[in-house]
PAVEX-806381 format. One record per residue: residue in three letters; x, y, z of N, C-alpha, C in turn. Coordinates in steps of 0.1 Angstrom, whole numbers, padded with zeros to 4 digits, always signed. Layout:
<dovos>
alaXYZXYZXYZ;...
</dovos>
This chain:
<dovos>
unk+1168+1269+1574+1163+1256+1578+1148+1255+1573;unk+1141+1263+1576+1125+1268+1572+1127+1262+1556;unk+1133+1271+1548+1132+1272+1534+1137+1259+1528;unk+1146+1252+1537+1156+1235+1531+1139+1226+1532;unk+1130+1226+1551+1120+1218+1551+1116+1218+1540;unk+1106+1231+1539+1096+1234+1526+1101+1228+1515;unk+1112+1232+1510+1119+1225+1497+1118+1210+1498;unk+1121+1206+1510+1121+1190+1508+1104+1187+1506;unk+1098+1192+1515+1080+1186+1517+1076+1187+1507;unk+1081+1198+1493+1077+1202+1480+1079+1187+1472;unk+1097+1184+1474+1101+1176+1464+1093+1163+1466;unk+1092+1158+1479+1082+1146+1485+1070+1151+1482;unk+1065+1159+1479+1049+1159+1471+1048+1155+1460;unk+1060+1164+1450+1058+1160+1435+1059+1147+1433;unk+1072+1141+1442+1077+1125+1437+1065+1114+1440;unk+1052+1119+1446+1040+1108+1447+1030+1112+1440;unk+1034+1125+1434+1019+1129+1428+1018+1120+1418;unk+1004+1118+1410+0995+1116+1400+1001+1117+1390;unk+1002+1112+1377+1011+1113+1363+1001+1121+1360;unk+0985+1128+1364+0975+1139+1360+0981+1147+1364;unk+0995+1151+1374+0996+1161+1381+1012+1167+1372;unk+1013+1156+1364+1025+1158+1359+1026+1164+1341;unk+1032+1178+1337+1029+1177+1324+1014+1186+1318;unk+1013+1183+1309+0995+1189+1301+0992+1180+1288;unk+0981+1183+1291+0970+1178+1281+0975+1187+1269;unk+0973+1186+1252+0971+1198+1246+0957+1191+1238;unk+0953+1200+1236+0937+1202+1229+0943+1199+1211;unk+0936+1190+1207+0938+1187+1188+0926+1184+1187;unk+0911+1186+1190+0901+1184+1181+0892+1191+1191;unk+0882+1199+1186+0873+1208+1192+0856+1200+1189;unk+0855+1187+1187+0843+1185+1188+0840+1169+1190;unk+0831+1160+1189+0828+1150+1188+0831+1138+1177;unk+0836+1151+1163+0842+1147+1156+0851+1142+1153;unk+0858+1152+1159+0876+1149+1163+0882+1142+1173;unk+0876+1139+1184+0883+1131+1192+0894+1118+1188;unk+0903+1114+1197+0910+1107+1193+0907+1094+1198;unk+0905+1086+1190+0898+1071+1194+0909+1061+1193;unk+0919+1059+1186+0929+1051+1186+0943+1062+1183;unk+0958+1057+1182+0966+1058+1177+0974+1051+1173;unk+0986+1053+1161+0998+1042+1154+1008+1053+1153;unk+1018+1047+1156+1029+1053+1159+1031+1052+1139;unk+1038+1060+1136+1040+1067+1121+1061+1066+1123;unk+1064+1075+1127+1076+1079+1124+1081+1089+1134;unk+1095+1097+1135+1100+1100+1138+1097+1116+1125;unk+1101+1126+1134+1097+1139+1124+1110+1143+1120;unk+1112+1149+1112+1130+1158+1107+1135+1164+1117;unk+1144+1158+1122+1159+1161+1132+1155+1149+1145;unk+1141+1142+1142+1139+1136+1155+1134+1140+1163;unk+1130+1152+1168+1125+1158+1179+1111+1154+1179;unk+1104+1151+1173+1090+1150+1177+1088+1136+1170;unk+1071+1134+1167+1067+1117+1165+1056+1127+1155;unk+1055+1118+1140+1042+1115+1140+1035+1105+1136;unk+1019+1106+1143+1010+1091+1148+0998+1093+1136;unk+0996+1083+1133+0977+1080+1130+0969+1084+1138;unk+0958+1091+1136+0948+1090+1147+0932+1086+1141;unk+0926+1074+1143+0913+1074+1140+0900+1083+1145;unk+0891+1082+1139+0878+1091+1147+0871+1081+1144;unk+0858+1081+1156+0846+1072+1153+0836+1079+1148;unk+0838+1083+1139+0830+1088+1129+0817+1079+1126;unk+0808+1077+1115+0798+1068+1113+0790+1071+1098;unk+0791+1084+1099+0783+1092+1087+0792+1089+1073;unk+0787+1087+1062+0796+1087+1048+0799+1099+1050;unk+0813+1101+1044+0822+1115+1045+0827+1123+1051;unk+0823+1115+1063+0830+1123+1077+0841+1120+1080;unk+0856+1126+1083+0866+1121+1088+0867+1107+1094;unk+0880+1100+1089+0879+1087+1096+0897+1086+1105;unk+0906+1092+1094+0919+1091+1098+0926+1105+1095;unk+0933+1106+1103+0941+1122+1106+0951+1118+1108;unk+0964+1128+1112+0978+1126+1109+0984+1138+1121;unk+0987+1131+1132+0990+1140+1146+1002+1144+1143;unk+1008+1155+1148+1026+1156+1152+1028+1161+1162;unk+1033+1158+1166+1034+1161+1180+1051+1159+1185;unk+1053+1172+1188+1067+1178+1194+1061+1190+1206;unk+1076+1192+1211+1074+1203+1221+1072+1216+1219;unk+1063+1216+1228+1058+1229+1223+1042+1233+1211;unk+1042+1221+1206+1032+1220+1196+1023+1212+1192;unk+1010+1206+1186+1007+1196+1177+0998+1203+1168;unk+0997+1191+1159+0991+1196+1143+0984+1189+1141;unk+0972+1187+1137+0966+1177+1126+0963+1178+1116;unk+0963+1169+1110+0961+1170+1097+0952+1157+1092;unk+0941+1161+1076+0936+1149+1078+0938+1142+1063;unk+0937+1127+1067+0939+1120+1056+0928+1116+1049;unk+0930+1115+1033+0915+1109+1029+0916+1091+1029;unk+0904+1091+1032+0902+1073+1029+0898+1069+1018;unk+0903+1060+1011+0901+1057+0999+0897+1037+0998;unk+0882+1034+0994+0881+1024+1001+0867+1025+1010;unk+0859+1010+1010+0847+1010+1018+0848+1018+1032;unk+0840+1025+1034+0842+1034+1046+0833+1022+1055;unk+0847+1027+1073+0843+1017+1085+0832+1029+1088;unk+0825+1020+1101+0813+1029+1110+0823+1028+1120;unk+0826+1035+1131+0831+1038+1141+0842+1032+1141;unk+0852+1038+1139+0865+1032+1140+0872+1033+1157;unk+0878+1023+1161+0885+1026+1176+0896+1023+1178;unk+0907+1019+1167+0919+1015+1171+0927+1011+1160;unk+0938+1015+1161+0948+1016+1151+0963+1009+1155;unk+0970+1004+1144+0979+0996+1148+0990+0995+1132;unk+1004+1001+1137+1016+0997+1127+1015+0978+1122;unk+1020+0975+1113+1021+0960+1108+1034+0959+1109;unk+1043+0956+1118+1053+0951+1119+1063+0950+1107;unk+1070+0952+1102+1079+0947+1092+1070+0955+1078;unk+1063+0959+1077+1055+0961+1064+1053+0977+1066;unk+1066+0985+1059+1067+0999+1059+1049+1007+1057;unk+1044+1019+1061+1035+1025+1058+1020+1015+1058;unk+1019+1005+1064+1009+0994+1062+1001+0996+1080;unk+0990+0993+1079+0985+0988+1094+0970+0985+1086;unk+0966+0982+1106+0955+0974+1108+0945+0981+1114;unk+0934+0989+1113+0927+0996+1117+0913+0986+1126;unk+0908+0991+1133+0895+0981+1138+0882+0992+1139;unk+0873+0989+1140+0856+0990+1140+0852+0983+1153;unk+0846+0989+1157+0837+0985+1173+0832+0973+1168;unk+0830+0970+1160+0821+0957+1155+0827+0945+1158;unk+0842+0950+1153+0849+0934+1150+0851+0938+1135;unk+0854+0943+1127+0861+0944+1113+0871+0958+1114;unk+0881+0943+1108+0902+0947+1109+0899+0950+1092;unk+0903+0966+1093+0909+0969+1079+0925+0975+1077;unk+0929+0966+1065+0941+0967+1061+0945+0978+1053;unk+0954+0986+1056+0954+1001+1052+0968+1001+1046;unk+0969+1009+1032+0982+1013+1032+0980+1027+1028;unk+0990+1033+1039+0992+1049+1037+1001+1057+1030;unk+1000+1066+1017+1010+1070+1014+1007+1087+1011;unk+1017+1096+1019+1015+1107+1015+0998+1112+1026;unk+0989+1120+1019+0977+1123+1023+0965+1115+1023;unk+0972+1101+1021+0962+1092+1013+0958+1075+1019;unk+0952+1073+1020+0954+1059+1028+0940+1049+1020;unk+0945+1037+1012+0939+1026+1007+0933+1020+1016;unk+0925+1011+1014+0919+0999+1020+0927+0989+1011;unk+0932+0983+1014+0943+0966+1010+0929+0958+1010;unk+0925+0952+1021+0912+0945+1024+0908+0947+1038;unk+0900+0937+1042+0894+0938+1056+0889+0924+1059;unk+0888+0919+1074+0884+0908+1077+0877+0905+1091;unk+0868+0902+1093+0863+0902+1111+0873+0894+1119;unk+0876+0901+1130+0877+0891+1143+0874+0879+1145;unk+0880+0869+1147+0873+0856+1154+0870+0854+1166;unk+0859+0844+1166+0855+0843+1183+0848+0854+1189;unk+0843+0863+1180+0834+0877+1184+0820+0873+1195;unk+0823+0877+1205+0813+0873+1217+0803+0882+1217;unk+0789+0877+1224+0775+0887+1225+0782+0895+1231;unk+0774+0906+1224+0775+0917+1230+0788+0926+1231;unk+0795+0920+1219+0811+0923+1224+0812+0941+1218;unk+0820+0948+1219+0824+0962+1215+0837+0967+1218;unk+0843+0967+1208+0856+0968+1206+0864+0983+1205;unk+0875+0987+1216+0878+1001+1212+0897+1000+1213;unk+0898+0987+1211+0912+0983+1211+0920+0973+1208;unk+0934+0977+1203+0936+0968+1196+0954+0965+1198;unk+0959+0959+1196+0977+0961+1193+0984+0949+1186;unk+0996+0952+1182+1003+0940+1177+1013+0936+1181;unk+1021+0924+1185+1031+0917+1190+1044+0912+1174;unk+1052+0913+1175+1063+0907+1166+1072+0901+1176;unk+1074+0888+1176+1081+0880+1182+1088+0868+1175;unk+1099+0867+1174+1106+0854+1168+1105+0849+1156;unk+1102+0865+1146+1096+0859+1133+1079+0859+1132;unk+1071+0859+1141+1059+0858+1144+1049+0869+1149;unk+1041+0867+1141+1029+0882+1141+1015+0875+1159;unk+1015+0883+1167+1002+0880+1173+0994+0895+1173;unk+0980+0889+1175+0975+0904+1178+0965+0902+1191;unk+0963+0912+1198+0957+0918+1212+0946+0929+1207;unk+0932+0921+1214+0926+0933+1213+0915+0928+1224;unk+0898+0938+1231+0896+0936+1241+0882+0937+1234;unk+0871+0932+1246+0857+0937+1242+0857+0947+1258;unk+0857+0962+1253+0860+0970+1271+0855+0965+1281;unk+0841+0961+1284+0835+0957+1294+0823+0972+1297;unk+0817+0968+1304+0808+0975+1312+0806+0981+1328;unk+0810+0983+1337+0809+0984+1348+0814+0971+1353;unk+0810+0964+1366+0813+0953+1379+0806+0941+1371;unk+0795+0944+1361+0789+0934+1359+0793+0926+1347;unk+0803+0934+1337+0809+0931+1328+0823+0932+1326;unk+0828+0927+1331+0846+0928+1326+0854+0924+1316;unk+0862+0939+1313+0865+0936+1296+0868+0915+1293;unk+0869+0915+1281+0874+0903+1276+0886+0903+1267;unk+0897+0901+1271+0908+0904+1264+0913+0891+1254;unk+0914+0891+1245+0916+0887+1231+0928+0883+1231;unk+0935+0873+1223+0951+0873+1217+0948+0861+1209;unk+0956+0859+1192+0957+0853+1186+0967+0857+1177;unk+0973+0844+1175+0984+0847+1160+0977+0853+1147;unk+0985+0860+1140+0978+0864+1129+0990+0864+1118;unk+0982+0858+1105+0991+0858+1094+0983+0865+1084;unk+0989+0869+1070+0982+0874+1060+0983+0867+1050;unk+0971+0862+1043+0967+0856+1031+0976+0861+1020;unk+0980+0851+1008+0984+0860+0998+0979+0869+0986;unk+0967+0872+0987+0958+0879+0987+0961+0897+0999;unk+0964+0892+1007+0964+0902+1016+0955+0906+1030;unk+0943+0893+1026+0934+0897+1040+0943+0890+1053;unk+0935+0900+1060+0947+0896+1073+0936+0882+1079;unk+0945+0870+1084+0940+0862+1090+0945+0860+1109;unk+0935+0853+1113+0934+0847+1130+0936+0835+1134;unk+0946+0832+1141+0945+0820+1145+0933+0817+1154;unk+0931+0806+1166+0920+0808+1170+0924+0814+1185;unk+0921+0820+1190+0921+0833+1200+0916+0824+1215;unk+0928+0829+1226+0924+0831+1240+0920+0842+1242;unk+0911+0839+1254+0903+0849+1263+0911+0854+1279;unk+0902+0865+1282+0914+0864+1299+0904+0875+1301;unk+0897+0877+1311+0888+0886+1322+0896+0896+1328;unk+0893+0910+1325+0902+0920+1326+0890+0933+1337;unk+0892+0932+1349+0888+0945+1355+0899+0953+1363;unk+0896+0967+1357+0902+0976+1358+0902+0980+1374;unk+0916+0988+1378+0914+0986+1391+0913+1002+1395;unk+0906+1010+1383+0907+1028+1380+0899+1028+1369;unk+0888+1036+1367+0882+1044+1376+0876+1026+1377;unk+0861+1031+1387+0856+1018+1388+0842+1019+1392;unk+0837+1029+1388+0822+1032+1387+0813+1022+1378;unk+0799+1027+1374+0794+1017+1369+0794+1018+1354;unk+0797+1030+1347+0799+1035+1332+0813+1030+1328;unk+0821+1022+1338+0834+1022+1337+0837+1011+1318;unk+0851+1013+1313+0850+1009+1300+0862+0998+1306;unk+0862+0987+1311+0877+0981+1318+0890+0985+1305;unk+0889+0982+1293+0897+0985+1284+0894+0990+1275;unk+0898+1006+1272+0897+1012+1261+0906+1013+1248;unk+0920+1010+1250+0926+1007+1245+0937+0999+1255;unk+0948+0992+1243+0960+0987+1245+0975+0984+1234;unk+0987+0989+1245+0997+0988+1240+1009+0979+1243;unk+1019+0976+1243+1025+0964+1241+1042+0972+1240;unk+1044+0967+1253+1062+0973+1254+1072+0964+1243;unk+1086+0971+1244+1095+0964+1237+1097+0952+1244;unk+1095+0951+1260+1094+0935+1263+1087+0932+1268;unk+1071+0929+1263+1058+0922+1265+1049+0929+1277;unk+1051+0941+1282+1042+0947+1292+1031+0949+1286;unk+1019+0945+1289+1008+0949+1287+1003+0963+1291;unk+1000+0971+1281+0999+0986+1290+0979+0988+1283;unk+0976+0994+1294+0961+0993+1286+0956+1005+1295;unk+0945+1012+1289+0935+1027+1293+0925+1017+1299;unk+0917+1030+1307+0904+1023+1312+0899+1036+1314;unk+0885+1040+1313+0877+1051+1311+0858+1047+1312;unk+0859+1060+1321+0845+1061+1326+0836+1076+1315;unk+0827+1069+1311+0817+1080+1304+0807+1081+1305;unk+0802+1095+1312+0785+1097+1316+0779+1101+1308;unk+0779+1103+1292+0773+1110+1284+0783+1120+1278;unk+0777+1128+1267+0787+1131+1254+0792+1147+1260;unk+0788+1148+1269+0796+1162+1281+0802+1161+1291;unk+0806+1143+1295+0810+1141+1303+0802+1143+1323;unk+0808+1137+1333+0821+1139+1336+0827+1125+1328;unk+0841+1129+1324+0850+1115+1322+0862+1118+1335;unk+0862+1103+1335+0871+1093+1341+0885+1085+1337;unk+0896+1082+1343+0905+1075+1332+0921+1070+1337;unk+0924+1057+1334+0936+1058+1339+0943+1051+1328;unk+0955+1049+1330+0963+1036+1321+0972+1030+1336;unk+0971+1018+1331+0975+1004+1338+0983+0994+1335;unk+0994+0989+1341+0996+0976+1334+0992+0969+1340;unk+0988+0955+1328+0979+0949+1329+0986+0936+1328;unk+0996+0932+1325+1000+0919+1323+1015+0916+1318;unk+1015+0903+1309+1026+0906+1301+1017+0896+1286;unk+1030+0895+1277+1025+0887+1263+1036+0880+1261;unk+1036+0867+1253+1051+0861+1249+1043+0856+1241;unk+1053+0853+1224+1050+0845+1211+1059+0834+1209;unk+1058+0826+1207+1069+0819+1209+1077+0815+1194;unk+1087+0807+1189+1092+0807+1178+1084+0798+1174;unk+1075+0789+1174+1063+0784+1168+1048+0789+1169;unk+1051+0803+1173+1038+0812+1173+1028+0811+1180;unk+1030+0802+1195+1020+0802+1202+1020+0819+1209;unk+1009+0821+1211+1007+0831+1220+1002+0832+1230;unk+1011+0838+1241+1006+0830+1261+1003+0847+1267;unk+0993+0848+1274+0986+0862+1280+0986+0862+1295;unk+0998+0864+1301+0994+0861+1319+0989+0881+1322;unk+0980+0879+1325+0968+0894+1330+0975+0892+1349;unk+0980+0901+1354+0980+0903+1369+0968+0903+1377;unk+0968+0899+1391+0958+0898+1395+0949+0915+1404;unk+0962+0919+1400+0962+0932+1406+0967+0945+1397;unk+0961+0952+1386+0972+0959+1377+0975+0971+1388;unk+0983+0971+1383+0994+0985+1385+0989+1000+1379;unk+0983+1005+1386+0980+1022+1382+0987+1030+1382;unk+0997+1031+1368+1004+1038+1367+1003+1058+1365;unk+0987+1053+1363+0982+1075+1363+0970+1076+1361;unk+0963+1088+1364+0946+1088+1367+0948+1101+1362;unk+0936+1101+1351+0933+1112+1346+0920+1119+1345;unk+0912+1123+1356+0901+1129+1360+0900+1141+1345;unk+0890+1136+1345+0886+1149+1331+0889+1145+1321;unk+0893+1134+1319+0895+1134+1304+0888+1118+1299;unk+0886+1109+1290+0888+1098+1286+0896+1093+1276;unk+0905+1087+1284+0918+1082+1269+0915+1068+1266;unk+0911+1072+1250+0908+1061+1240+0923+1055+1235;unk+0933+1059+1237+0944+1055+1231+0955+1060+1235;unk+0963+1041+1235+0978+1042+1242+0986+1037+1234;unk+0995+1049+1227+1008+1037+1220+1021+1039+1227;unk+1027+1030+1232+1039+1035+1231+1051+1035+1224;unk+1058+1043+1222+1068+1048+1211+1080+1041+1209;unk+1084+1035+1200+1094+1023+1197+1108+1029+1200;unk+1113+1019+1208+1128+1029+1216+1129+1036+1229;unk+1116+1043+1234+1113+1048+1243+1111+1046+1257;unk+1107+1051+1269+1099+1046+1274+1086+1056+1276;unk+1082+1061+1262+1069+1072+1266+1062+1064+1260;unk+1045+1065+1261+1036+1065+1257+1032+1074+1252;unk+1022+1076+1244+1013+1084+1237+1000+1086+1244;unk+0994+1090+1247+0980+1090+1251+0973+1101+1245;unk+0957+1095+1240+0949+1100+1234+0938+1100+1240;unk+0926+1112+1240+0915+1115+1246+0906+1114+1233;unk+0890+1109+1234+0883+1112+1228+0866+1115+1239;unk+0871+1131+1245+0864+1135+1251+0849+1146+1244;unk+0844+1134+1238+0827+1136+1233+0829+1153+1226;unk+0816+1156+1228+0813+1175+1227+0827+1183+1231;unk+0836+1181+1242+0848+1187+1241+0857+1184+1236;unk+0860+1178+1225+0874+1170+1219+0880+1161+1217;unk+0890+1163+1215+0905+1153+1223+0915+1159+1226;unk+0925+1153+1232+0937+1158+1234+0947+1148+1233;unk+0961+1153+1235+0969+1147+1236+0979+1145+1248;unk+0991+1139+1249+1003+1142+1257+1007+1131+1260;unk+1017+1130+1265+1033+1117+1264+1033+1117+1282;unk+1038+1105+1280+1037+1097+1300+1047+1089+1299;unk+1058+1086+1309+1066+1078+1304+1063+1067+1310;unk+1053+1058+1305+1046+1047+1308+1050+1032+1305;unk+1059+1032+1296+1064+1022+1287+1081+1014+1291;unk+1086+1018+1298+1097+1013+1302+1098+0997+1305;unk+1109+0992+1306+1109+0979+1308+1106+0975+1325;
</dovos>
């Protein structure tokens, strides 16, 4: 009877713990270099068992790494890095598949400049590039995502925010491509985004965001004291998205998100979740110590 209690008090512990409590981190970049600032879902690996993703660095310097090539299965991950070929971005923070357009995405810059990438093999082009519209003072960008609905392209992306005094500003506009190839914006809604984790005053309301197979808004939030940390961090949902078959795009934000996991020690710059699934990807870009990785099943309908 002793040994049935225990066993049950165990199982009722695990089933409320923390998604931090659940699982591991693995370590894929050993410095400030490497951390992981965005991800794009890539592909499925040989037999299927594993994924592999894009990963950006916010790099800044000519010639410093900008995009890498994650894999990640059980038991393992790898990087590897890709060369950029093409005007090099200054801090890159977020990466994104283009719907329908094999090996193609949308990369972003804290600034507000969307570069169009095509990747083949070790290799990745600049297509072109184009700013954001509607770019607000002061704005700083570490995220981004894309919607395919009804035939129709939208995109999501945030300015993170700052602490109580600043709350991210969340973004959404249709997007089409020139025939030329620069990506274009329709004209963009706004929506006031505070995070309901961490909620200190370094807090980032949105460091990244991802986008379920049926419109969940899934988005990171992260606290940073400096390039040693401590970090802070959770993912949340945050809302929902709909496009409609004449390409409006409508953004209802909850008034209360949903904390789906808290990850003390780390900062995750980046959430994709995996097409077909219900995991997410999550990525750290934890300054002087790294990044890491690891999968949450965050994404479900």
């Amino acid at each position: 009877m002793i040994r049935l209690t225990a066993a049950a008090a165990l199982l009722t512990m695990l089933a409320g713990a923390p998604a931090d409590a659940v699982g591991e981190w693995r370590k894929v970049g050993d410095d400030a270099r490497s951390g992981v600032s965005g991800l794009a879902y890539e592909g499925r690996t040989a037999g299927g068992a594993g994924v592999h993703a894009l990963v950006v660095h916010d790099n800044k310097r000519s010639g410093q790494q900008r995009l890498s090539r994650l894999t990640h299965r059980a038991g393992s991950d790898g990087v590897a890095p890709i060369t950029w070929n093409g005007p090099e971005p200054v801090d890159l923070e977020a990466i994104e598949a283009i719907p329908g357009m094999p090996g193609e995405y949308l990369a972003l810059a804290s600034r507000g400049i969307v570069y169009r990438l095509k990747v083949t093999g070790s290799a990745a082009e600049v297509l072109d590039y184009s700013p954001l519209p509607g770019i607000g003072e002061g704005d700083d960008f570490e995220s981004f995502a894309l919607v395919a609905r009804e035939g129709r392209l939208a995109a999501l992306w945030a300015d993170r925010g700052a602490g109580a005094e600043r709350p991210a500003t969340l973004y959404a506009a249709p997007l089409t491509f020139a025939p030329w190839g620069q990506p274009q914006f329709g004209a963009p809604t706004r929506r006031a985004y505070l995070a309901a984790y961490p909620t200190g005053g370094g807090t980032r309301h949105i460091s990244d965001i991802s986008v379920t197979d049926s419109g969940r808004i899934i988005v990171s939030s992260a606290s940073d004291a400096g390039d040693d940390g401590p970090f802070d961090s959770a993912v949340s949902d945050a809302g929902r998205v709909t496009v409609s078959a004449a390409g409006r795009v409508r953004v209802a934000l909850v008034a209360h998100p949903t904390v789906l996991g808290t990850f003390p020690g780390y900062k995750v710059e980046a959430v994709e979740c995996l097409p077909g699934t219900s995991d997410a990807l999550l990525g750290t870009d934890d300054e002087n110590l790294g990044g890491h990785v690891r999968a949450m099943p965050f994404c479900g309908a």
